[in-house]
mmCIF file of the N, C-alpha and C atoms, coordinates in Angstrom:
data_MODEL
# 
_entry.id   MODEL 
# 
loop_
_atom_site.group_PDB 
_atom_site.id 
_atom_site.type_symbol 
_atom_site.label_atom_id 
_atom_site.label_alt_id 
_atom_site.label_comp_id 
_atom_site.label_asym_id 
_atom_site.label_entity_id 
_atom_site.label_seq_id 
_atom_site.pdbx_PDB_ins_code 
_atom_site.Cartn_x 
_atom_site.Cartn_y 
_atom_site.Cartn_z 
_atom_site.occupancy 
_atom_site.B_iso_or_equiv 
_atom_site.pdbx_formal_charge 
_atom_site.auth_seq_id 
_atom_site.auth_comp_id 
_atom_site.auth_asym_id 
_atom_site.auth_atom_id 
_atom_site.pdbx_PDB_model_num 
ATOM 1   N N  . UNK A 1 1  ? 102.036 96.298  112.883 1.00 0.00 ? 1  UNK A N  1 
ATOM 2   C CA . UNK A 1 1  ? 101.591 97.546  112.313 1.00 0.00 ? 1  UNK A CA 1 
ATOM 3   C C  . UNK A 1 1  ? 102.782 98.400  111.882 1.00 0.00 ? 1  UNK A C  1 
ATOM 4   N N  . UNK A 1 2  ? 104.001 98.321  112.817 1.00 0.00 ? 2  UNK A N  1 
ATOM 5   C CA . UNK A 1 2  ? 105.661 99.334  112.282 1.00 0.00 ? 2  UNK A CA 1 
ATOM 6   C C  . UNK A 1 2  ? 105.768 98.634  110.845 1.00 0.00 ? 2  UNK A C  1 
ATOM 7   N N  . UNK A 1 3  ? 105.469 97.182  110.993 1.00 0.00 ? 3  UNK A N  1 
ATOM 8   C CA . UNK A 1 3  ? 105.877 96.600  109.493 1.00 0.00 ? 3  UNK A CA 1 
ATOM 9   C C  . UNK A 1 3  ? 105.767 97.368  108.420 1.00 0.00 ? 3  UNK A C  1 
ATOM 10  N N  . UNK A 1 4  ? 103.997 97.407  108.426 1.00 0.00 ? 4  UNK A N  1 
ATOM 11  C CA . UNK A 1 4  ? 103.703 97.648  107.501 1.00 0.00 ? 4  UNK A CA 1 
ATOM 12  C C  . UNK A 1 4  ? 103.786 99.038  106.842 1.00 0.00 ? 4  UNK A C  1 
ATOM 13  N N  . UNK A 1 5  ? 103.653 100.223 107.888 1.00 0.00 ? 5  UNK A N  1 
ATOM 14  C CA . UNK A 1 5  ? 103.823 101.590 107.691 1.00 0.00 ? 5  UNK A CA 1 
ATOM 15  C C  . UNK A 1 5  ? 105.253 101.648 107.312 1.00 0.00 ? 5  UNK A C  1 
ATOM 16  N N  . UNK A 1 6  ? 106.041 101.429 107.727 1.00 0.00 ? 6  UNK A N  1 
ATOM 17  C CA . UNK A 1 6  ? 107.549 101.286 107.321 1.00 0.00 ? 6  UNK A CA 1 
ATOM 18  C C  . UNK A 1 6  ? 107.464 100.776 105.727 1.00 0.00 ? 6  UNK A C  1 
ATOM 19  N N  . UNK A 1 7  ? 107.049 99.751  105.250 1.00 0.00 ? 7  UNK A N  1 
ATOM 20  C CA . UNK A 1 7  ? 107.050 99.453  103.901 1.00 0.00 ? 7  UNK A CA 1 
ATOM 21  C C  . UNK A 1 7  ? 106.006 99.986  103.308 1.00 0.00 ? 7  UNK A C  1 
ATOM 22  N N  . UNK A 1 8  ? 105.282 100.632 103.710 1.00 0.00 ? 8  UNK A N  1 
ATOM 23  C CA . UNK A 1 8  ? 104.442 101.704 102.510 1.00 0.00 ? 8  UNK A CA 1 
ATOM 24  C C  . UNK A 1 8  ? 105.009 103.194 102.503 1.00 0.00 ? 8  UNK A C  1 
ATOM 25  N N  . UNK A 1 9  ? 106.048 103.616 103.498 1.00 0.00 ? 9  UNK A N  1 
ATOM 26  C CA . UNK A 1 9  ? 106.541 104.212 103.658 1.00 0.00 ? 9  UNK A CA 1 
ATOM 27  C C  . UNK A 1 9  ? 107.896 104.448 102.802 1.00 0.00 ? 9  UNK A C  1 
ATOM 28  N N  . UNK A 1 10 ? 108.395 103.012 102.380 1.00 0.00 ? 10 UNK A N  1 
ATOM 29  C CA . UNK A 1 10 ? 109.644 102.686 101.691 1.00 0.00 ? 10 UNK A CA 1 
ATOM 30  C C  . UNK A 1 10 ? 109.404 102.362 100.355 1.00 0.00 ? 10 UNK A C  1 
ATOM 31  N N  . UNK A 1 11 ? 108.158 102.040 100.198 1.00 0.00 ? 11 UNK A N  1 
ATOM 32  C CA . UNK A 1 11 ? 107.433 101.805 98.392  1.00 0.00 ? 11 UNK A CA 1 
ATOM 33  C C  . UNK A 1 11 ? 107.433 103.587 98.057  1.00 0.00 ? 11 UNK A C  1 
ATOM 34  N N  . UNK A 1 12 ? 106.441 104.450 98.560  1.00 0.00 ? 12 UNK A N  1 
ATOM 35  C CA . UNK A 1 12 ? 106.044 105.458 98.269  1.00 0.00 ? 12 UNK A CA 1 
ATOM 36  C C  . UNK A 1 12 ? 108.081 106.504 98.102  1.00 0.00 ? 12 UNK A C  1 
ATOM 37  N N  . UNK A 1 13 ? 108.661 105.521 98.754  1.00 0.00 ? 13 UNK A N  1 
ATOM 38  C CA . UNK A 1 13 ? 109.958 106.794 98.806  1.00 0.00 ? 13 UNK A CA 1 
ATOM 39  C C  . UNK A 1 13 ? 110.568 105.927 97.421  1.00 0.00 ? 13 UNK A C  1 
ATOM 40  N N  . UNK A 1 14 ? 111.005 104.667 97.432  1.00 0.00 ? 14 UNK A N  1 
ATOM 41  C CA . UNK A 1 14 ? 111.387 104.289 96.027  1.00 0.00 ? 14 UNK A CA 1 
ATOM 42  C C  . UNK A 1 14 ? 110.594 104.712 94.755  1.00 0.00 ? 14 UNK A C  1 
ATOM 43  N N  . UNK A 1 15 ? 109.100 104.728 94.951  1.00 0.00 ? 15 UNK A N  1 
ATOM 44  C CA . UNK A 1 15 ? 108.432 104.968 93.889  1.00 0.00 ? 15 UNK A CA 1 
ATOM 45  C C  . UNK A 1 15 ? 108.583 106.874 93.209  1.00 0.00 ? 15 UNK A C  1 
ATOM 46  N N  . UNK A 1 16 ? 109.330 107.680 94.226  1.00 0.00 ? 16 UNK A N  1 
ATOM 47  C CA . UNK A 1 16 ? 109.451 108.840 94.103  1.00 0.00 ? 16 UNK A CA 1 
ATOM 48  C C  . UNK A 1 16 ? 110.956 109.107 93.390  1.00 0.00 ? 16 UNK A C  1 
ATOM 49  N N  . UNK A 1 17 ? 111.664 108.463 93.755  1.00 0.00 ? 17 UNK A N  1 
ATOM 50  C CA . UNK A 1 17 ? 113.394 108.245 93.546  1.00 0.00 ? 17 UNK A CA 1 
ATOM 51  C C  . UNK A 1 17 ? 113.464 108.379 92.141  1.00 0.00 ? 17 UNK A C  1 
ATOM 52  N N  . UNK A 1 18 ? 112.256 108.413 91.280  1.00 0.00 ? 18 UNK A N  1 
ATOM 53  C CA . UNK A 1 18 ? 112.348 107.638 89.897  1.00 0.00 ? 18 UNK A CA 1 
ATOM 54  C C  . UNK A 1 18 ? 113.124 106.945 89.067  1.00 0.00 ? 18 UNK A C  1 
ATOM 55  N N  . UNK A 1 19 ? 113.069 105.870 89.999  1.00 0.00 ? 19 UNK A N  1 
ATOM 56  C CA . UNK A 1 19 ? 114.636 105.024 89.696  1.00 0.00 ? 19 UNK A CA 1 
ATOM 57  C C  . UNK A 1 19 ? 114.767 104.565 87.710  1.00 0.00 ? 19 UNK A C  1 
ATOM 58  N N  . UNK A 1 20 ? 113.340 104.489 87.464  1.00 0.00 ? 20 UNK A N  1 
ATOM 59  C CA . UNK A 1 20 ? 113.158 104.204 85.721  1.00 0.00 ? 20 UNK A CA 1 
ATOM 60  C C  . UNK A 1 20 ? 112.386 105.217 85.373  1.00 0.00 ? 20 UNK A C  1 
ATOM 61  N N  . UNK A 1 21 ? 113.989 106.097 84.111  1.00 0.00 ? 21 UNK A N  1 
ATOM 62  C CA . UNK A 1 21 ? 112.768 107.117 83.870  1.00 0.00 ? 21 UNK A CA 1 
ATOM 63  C C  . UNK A 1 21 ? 111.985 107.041 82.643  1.00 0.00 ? 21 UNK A C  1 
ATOM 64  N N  . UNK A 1 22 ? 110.963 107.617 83.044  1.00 0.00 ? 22 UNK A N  1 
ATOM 65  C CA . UNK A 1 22 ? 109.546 107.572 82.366  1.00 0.00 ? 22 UNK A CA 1 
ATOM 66  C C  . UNK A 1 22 ? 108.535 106.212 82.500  1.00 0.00 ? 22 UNK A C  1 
ATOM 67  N N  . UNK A 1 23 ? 109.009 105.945 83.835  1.00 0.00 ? 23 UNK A N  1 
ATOM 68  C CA . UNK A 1 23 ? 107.987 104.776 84.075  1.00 0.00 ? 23 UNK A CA 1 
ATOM 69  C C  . UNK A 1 23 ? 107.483 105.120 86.111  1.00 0.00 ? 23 UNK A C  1 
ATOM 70  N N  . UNK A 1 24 ? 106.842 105.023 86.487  1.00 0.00 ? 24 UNK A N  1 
ATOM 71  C CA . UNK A 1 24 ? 106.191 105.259 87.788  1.00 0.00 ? 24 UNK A CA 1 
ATOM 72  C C  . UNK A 1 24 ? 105.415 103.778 88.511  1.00 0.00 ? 24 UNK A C  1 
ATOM 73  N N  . UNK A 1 25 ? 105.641 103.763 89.641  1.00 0.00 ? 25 UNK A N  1 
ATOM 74  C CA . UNK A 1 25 ? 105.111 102.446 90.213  1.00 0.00 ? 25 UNK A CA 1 
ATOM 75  C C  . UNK A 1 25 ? 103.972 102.952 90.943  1.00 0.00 ? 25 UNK A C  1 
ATOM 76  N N  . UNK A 1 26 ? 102.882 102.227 90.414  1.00 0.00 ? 26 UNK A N  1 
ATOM 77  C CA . UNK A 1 26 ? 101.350 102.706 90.644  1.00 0.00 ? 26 UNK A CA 1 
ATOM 78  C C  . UNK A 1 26 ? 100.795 101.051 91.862  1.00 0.00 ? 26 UNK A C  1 
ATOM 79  N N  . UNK A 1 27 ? 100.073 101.830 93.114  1.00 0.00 ? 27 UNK A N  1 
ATOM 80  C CA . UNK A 1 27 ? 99.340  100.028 93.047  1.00 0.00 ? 27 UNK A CA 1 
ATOM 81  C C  . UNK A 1 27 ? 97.761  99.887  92.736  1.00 0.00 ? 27 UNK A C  1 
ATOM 82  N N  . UNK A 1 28 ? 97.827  99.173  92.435  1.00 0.00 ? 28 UNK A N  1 
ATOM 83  C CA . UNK A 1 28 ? 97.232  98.168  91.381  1.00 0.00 ? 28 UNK A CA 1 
ATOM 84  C C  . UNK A 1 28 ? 96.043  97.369  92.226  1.00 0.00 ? 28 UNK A C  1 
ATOM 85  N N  . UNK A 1 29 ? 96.306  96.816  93.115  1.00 0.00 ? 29 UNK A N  1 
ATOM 86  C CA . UNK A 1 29 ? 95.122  96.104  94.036  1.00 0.00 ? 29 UNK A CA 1 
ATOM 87  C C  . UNK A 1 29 ? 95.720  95.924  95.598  1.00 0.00 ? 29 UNK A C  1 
ATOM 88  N N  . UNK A 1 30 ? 94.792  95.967  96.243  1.00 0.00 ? 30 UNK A N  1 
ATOM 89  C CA . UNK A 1 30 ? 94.820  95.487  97.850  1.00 0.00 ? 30 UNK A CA 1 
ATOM 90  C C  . UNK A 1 30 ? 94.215  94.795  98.520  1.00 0.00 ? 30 UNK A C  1 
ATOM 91  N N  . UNK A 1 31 ? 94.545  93.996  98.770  1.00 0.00 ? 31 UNK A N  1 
ATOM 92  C CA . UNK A 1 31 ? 93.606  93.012  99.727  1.00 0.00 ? 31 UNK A CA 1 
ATOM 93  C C  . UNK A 1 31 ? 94.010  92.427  101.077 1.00 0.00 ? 31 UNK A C  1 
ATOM 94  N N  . UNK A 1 32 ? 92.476  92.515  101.897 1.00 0.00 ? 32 UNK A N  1 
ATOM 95  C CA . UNK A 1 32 ? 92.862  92.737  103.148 1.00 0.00 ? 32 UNK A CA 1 
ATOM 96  C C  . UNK A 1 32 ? 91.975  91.572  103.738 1.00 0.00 ? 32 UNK A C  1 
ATOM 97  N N  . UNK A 1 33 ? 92.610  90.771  104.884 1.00 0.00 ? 33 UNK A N  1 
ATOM 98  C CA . UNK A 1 33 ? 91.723  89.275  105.385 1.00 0.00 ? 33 UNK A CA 1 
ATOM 99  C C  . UNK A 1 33 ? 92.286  89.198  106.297 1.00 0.00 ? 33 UNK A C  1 
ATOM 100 N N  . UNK A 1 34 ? 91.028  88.719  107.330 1.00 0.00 ? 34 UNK A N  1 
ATOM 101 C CA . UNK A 1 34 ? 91.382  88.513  108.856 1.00 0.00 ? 34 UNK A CA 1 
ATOM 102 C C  . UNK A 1 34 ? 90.774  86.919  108.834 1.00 0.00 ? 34 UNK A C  1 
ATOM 103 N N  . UNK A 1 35 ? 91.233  86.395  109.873 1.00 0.00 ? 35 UNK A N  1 
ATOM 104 C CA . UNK A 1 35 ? 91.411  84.837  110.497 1.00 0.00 ? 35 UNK A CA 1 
ATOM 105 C C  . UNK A 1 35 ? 90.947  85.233  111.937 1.00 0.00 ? 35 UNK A C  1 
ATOM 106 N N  . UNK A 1 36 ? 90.375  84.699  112.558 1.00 0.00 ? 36 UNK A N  1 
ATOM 107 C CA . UNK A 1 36 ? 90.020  84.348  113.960 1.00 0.00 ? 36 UNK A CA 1 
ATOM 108 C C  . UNK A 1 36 ? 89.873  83.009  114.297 1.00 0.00 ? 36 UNK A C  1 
ATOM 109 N N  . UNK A 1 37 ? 90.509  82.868  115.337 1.00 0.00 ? 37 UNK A N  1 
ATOM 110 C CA . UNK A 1 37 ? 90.334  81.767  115.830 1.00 0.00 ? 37 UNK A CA 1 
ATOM 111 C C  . UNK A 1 37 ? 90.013  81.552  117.204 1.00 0.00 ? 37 UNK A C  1 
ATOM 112 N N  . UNK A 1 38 ? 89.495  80.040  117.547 1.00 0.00 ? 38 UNK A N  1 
ATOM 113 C CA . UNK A 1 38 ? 89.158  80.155  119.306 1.00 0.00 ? 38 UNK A CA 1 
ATOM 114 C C  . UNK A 1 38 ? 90.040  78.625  119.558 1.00 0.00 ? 38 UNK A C  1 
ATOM 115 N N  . UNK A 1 39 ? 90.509  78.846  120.636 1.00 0.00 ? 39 UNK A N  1 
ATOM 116 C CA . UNK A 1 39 ? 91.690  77.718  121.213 1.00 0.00 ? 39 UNK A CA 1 
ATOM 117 C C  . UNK A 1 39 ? 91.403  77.561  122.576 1.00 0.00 ? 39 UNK A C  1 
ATOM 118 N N  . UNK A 1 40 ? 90.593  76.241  123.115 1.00 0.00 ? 40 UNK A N  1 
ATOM 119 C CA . UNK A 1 40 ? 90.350  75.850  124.566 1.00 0.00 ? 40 UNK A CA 1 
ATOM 120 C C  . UNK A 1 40 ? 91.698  75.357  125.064 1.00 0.00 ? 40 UNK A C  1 
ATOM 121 N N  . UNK A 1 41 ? 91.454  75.999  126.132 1.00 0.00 ? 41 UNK A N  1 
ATOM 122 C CA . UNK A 1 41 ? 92.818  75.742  127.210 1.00 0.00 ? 41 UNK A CA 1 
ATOM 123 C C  . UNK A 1 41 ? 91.988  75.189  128.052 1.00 0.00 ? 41 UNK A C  1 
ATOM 124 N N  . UNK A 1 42 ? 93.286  73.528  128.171 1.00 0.00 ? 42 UNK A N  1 
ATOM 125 C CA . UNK A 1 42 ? 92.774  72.839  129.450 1.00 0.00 ? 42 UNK A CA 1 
ATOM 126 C C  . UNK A 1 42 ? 93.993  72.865  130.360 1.00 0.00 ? 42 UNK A C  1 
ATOM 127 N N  . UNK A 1 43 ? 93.499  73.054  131.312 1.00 0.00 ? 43 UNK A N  1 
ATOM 128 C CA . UNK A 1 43 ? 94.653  73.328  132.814 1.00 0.00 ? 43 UNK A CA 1 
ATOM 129 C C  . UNK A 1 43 ? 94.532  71.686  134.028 1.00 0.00 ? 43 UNK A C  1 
ATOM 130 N N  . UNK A 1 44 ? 93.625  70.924  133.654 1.00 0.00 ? 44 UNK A N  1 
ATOM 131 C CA . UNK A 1 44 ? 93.606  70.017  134.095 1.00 0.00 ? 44 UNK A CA 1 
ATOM 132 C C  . UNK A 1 44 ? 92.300  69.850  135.025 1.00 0.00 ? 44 UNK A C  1 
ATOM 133 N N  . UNK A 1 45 ? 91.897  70.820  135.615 1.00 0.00 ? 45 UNK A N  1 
ATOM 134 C CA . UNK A 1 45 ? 90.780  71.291  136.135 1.00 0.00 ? 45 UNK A CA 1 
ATOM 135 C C  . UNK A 1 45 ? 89.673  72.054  135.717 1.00 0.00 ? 45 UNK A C  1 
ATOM 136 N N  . UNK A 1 46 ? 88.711  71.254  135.852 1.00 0.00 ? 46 UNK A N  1 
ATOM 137 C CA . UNK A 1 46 ? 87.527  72.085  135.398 1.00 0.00 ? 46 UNK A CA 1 
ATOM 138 C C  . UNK A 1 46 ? 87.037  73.591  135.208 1.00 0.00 ? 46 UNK A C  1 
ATOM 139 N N  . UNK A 1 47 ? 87.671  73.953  136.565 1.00 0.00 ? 47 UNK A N  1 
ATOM 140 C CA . UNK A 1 47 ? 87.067  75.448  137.100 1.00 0.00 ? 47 UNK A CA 1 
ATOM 141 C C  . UNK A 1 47 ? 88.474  76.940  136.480 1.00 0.00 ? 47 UNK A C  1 
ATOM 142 N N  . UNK A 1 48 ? 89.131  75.715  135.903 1.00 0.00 ? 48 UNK A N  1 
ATOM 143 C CA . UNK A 1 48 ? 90.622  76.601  135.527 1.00 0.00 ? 48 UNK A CA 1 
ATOM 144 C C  . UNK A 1 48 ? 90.766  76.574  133.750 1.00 0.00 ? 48 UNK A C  1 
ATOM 145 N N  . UNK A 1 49 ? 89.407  75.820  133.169 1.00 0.00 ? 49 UNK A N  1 
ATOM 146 C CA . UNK A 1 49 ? 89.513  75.943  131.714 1.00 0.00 ? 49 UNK A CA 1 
ATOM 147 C C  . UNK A 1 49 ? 89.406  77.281  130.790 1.00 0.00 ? 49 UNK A C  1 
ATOM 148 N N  . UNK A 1 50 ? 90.446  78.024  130.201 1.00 0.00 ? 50 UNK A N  1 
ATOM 149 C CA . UNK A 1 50 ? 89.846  79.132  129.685 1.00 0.00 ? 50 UNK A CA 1 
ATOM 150 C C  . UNK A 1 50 ? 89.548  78.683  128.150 1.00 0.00 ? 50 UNK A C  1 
ATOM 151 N N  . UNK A 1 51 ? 89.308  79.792  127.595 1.00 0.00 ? 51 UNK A N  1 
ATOM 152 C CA . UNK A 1 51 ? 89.433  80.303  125.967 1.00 0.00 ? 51 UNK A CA 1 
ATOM 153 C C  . UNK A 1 51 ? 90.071  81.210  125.020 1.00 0.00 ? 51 UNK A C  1 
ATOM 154 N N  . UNK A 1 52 ? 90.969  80.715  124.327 1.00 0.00 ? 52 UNK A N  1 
ATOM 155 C CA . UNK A 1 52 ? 91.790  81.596  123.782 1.00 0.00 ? 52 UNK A CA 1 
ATOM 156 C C  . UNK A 1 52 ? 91.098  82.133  122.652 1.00 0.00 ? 52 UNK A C  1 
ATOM 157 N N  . UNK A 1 53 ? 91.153  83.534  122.507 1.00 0.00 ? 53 UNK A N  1 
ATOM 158 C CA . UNK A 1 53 ? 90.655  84.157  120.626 1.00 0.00 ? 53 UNK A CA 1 
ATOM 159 C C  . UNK A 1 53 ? 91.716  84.784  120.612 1.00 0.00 ? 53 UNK A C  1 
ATOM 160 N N  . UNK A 1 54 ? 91.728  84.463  119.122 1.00 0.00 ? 54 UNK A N  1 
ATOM 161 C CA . UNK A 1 54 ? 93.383  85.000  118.545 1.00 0.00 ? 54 UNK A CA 1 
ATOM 162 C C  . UNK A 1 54 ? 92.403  86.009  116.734 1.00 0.00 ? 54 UNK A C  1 
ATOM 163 N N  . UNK A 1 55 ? 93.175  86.644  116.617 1.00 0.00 ? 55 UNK A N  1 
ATOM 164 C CA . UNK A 1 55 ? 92.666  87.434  115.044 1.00 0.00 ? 55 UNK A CA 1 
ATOM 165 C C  . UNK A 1 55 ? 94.345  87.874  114.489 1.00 0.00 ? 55 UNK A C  1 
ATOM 166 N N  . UNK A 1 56 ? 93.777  87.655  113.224 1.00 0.00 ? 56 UNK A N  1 
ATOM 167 C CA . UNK A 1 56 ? 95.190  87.496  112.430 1.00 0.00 ? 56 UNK A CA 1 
ATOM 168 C C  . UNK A 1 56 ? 94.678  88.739  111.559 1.00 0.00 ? 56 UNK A C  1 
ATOM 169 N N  . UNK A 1 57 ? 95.539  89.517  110.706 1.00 0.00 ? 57 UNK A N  1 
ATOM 170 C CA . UNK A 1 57 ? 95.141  90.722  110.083 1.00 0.00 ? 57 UNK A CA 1 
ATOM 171 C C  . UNK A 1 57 ? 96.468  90.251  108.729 1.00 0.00 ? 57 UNK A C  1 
ATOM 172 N N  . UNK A 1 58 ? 96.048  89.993  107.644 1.00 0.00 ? 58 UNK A N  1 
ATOM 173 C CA . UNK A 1 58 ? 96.918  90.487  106.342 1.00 0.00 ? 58 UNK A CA 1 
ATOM 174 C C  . UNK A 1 58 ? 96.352  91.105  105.682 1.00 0.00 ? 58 UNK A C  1 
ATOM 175 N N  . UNK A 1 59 ? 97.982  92.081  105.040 1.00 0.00 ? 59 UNK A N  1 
ATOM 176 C CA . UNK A 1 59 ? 97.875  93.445  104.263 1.00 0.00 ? 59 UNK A CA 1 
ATOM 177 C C  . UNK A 1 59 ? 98.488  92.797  103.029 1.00 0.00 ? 59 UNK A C  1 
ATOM 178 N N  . UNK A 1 60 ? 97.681  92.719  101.628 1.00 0.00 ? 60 UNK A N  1 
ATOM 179 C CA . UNK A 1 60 ? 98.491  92.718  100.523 1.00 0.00 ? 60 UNK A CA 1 
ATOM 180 C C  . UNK A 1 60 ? 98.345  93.581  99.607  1.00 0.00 ? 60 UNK A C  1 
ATOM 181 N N  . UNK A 1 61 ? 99.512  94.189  98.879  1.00 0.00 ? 61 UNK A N  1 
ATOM 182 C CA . UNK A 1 61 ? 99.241  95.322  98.261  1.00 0.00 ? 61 UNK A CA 1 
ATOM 183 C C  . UNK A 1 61 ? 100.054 95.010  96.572  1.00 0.00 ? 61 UNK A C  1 
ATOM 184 N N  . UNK A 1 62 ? 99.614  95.249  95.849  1.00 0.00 ? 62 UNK A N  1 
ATOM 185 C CA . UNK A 1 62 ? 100.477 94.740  94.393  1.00 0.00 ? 62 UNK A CA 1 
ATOM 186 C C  . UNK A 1 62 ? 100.312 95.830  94.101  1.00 0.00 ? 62 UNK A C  1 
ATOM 187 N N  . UNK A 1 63 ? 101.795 96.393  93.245  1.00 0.00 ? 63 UNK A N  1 
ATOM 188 C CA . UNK A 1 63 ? 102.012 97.367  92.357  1.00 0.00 ? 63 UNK A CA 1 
ATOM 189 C C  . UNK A 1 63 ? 102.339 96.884  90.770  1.00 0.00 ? 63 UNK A C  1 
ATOM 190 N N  . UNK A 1 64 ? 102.116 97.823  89.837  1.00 0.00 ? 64 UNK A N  1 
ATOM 191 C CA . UNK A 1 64 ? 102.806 97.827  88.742  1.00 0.00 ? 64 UNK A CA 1 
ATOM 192 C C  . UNK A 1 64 ? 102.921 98.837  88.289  1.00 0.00 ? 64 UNK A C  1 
ATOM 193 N N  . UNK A 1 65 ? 104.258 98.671  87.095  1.00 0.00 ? 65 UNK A N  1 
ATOM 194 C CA . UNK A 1 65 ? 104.638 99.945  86.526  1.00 0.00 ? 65 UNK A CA 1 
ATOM 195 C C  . UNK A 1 65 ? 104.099 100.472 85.227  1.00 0.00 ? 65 UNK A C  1 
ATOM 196 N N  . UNK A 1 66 ? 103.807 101.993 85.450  1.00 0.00 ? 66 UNK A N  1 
ATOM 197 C CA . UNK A 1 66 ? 103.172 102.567 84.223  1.00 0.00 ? 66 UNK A CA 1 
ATOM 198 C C  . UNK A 1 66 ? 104.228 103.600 83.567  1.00 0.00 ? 66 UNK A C  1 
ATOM 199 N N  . UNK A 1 67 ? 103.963 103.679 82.352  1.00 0.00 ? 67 UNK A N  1 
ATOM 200 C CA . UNK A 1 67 ? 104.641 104.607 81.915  1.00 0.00 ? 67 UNK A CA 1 
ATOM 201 C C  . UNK A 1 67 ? 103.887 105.808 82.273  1.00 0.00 ? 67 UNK A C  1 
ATOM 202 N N  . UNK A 1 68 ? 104.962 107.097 81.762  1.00 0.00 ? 68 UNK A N  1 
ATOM 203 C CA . UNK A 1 68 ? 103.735 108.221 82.616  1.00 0.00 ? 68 UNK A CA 1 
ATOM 204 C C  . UNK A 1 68 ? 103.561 109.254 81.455  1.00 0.00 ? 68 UNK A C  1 
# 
């Protein structure tokens, strides 16, 4: 989660810098997908088998540049 706030944090400060002028970095689309998964753990014993759930979270975000 630092990842990602940190780099929307660092887009929004480059995109302010106006590093090209008369052009602005806009985004454009986002897409967001989770994965779950389940993973049996065997311990060798019956009474000691658990279950692992795991969830995966990606953030994708595309920009492009507009003139303004």
């Amino acid at each position: 989660m630092r990842k990602i706030m940190f780099s929307l944090a660092l887009i929004h400060y480059l995109s302010a810098c106006s590093m090209y002028d008369g052009m602005s970095m806009k985004p454009h689309k986002t897409t967001v997908s989770t994965t779950t998964s389940m993973t049996d753990i065997d311990k060798g014993d019956d009474d000691k088998d658990q279950e692992k759930s795991s969830l995966g979270l990606t953030v994708k975000q595309e920009f492009i540049w507009k003139d303004n």
